[in-house]
C-alpha positions in Angstrom: -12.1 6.7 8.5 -14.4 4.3 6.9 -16.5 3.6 10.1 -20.0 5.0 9.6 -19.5 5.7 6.5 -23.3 6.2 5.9 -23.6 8.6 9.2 -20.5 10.6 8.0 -22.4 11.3 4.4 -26.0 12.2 5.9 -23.6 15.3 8.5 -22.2 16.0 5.0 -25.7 16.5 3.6 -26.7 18.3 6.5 -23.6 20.6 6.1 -23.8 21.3 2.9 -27.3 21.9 2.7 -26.7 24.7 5.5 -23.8 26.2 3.7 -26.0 26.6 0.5 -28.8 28.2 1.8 -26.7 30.1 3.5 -24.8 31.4 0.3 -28.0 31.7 -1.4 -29.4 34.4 1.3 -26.5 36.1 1.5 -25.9 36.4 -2.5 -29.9 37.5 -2.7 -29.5 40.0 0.1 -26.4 41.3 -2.1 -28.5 41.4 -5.2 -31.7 42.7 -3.7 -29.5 45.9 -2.0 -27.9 46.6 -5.1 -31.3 46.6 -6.7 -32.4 49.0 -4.0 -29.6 50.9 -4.8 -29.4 51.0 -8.3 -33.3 51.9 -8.4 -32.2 54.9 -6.2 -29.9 55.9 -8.4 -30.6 55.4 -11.7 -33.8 53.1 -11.8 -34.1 49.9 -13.2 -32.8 47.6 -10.9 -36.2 45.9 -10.3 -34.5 43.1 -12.0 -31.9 43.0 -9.2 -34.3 43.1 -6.4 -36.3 40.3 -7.6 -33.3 38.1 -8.9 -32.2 38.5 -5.1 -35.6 37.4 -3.9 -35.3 34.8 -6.2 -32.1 33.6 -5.4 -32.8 33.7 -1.6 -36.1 31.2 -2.3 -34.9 29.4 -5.2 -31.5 28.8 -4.5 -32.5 27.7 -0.7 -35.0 25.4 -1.8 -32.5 23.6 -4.2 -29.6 23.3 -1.7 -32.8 21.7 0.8 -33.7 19.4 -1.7 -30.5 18.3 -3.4 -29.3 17.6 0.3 -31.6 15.0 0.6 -30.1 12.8 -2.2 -27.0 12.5 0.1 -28.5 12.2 2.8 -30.9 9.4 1.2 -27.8 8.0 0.1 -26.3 7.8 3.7 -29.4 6.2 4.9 -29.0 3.8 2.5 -25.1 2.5 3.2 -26.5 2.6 7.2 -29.3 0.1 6.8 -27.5 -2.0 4.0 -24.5 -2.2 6.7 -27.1 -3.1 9.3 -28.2 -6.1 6.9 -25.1 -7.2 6.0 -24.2 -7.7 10.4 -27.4 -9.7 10.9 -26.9 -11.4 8.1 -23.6 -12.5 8.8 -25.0 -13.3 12.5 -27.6 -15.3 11.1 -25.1 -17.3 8.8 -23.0 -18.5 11.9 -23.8 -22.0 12.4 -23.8 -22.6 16.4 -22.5 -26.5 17.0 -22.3 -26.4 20.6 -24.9 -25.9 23.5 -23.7 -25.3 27.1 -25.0 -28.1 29.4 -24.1 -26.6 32.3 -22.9 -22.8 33.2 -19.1 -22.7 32.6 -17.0 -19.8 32.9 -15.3 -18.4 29.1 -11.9 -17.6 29.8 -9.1 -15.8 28.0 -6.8 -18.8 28.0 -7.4 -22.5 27.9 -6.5 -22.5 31.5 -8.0 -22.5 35.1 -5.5 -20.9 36.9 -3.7 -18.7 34.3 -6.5 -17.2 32.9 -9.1 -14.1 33.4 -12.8 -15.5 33.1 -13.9 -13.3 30.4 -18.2 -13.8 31.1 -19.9 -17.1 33.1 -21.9 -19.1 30.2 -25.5 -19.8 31.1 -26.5 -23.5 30.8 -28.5 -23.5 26.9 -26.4 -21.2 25.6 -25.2 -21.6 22.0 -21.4 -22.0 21.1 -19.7 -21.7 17.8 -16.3 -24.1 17.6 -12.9 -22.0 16.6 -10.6 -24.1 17.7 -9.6 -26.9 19.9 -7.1 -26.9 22.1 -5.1 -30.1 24.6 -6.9 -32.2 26.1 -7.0 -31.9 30.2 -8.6 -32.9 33.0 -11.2 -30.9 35.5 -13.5 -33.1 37.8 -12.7 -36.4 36.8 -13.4 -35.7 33.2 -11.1 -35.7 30.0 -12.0 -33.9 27.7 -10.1 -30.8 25.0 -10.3 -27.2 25.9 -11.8 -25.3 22.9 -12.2 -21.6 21.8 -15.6 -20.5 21.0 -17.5 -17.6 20.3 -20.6 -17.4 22.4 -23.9 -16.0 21.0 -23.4 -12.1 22.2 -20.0 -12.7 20.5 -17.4 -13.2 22.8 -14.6 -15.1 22.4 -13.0 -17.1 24.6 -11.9 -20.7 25.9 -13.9 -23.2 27.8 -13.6 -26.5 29.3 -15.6 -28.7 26.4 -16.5 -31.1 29.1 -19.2 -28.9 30.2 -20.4 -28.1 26.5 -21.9 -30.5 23.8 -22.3 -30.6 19.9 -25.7 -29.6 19.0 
C-alpha cells in the first residue's frame, strides 16, 4: 500500500484536478443556463451568467493550480526515496573482491545448490555471513554469504574471493 507512495499522490493530484474542473464547468454551465433563463423570464440574471462564466474559468484554474501542490509534494517523496536507495548503496562498505569468476549459489554447496549468477573476476563483495569450512580444489577455505554489487545474495566458495 505504501509502495510508491510519491507516484500514488501525483495520480491523486491528477485525479483530483480533473474531477474539479470538471465540477467547476458543469456548475458554471448550470449557473450560466439559469442566467439565460431567468433573463428570459424575468431579466436580471446577468449575474448568473457571468458567475457561471466565472466559475467555469475561476474555479478550473484553481483546481489546476492547487493540483500542483500535490503533485509537487509527490515529486518530492519520489526523489527523496531515490536518495535515500543510493544512499544506502553508497553506505555499503564492500570487503571482498572476486579474484577469479566464481559462481553465487543459493546454498553453501556445490552439488545441492542452484547457481544464482557467475561472479566476474573484480567484482566487489559485501561479507554476511560465514559459513563451514570445506574443501574445493585443493583449497580450505569457509563458504560465505555475500551480497554482490547489483545486489544479489548468495553463497560462494571464499577461496576464490579476497578481503579488499
Amino acid at each position: 500500500m505504501w509502495d510508491d507512495i510519491g507516484k500514488k499522490i501525483k495520480i491523486l493530484a491528477k485525479v483530483i484536478a480533473l474531477i474539479g474542473i470538471i465540477s467547476s464547468v458543469i456548475a458554471g454551465i448550470i449557473l450560466f443556463v439559469n442566467g439565460i433563463k431567468l433573463n428570459q423570464n424575468w431579466g436580471g440574471g446577468n449575474i448568473l451568467i457571468f458567475s457561471g462564466l466565472g466559475t467555469i474559468i475561476g474555479g478550473s484554474i484553481i483546481s489546476w493550480i492547487a493540483s500542483w501542490f500535490m503533485y509537487g509534494f509527490g515529486e518530492l517523496i519520489e526523489k527523496t526515496n531515490k536518495i535515500e536507495k543510493n544512499t544506502r548503496k553508497n553506505d555499503q562498505k564492500y570487503n571482498y573482491i572476486v579474484i577469479n569468476s566464481i559462481n553465487l549459489r543459493s546454498n553453501p554447496s556445490t552439488s545441492d545448490s542452484k547457481i544464482i549468477k557467475v561472479l566476474s573476476e573484480g567484482s566487489n563483495l559485501i561479507l554476511l555471513e560465514k559459513g563451514e569450512n570445506t574443501i574445493i580444489d585443493g583449497l580450505e577455505a569457509p563458504w560465505v554469504k555475500v551480497q554482490s554489487e547489483d545486489d544479489y545474495i548468495g553463497w560462494c566458495f571464499s577461496g576464490y574471493i579476497k578481503e579488499i
